[in-house]
C-alpha angles and dihedrals in degrees: 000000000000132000094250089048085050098054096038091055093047088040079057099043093047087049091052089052093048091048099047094046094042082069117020103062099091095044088082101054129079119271087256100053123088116199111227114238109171140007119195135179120214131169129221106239105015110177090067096057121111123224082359087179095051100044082045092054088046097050092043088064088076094056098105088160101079127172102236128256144251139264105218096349095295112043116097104227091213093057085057081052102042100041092053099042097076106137101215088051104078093173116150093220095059092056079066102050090047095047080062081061149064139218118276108271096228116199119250128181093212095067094048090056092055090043090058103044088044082058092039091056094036087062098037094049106027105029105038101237096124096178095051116137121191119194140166148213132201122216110206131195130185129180139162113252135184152158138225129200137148079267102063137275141258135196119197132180101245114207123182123166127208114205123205118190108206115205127203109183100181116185121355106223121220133210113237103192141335115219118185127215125208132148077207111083090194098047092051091046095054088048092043086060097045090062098104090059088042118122085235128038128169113290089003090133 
């Protein structure tokens, strides 16, 4: 078999697989889940926020709820998952092709709360921006899908959500000045030294 007859199968195998898992990834899961597909982070105002790319990342480290990810760029890990974790199908193969995979990520709006409010607090108490709001929205699709072989055929509801955290930072408070108390000169004066390791220094925020 030639080279060119080599690349154009794999080119058509690797297309099947995108197309199945594209959209067989929700028929496995119950009428009231929705599979997450996608978190972002965007600011209100944007323009006026200062080192955007390194308060994103930070913010982005209290999104637990994560879409999953992909095996070789296209491949939905929790179709691998999903499609070899039938009950009644004990193949051994299977074990190995769902062991390349990981559980659906299923949306849940608790989590979104908490990751919101974890944001909200981060920025608040860590940050300085005291008047900082974060909120969310979730973006929800839902479609008929189905499949039709000499086997049979099957239609399921696909829902998928898309969740987007706004953030509104307001104004970043700064610390004027930080003045320490003691009856005890020495131990003033050891604190006192201690003041460029301190959790809050003057204009730290």
């Amino acid at each position: 078999m030639s080279i060119l007859k080599i690349s154009s199968l794999s080119a058509g195998i690797m297309m099947m697989l995108f197309l199945m898992s594209s959209c067989n990834s929700t028929r496995y899961l119950e009428k009231d889940q929705s599979l997450l597909k996608r978190t972002k982070i965007i600011f209100k105002n944007e323009k006026s926020v200062e080192n955007k790319k390194s308060l994103e990342a930070e913010l982005a480290t209290f999104i637990d709820q994560k879409p999953n990810e992909k095996l070789l760029f296209f491949i939905p890990k929790e179709w691998l998952y999903l499609t070899n974790n039938q009950p009644d199908d004990n193949a051994w193969y299977k074990k190995g092709i769902k062991s390349l995979g990981d559980p659906p990520v299923i949306y849940s709006e608790s989590a979104s709360k908490k990751i919101a409010g974890n944001m909200e607090n981060h920025l608040k108490f860590k940050k300085g921006f005291y008047k900082a709001k974060v909120d969310f929205i979730v973006e929800e699709k839902k479609s008929i899908q189905g499949w039709s072989d000499s086997h049979g055929s099957d239609v399921w509801e696909s829902n998928i959500s898309k969740v987007t955290y706004i953030v509104s930072l307001g104004d970043r408070f700064k610390v004027k000045n930080v003045r320490y108390e003691s009856q005890d000169k020495k131990l003033l004066t050891f604190v006192e030294s201690l003041q460029e390791n301190a959790f809050v220094k003057r204009r730290l925020h």
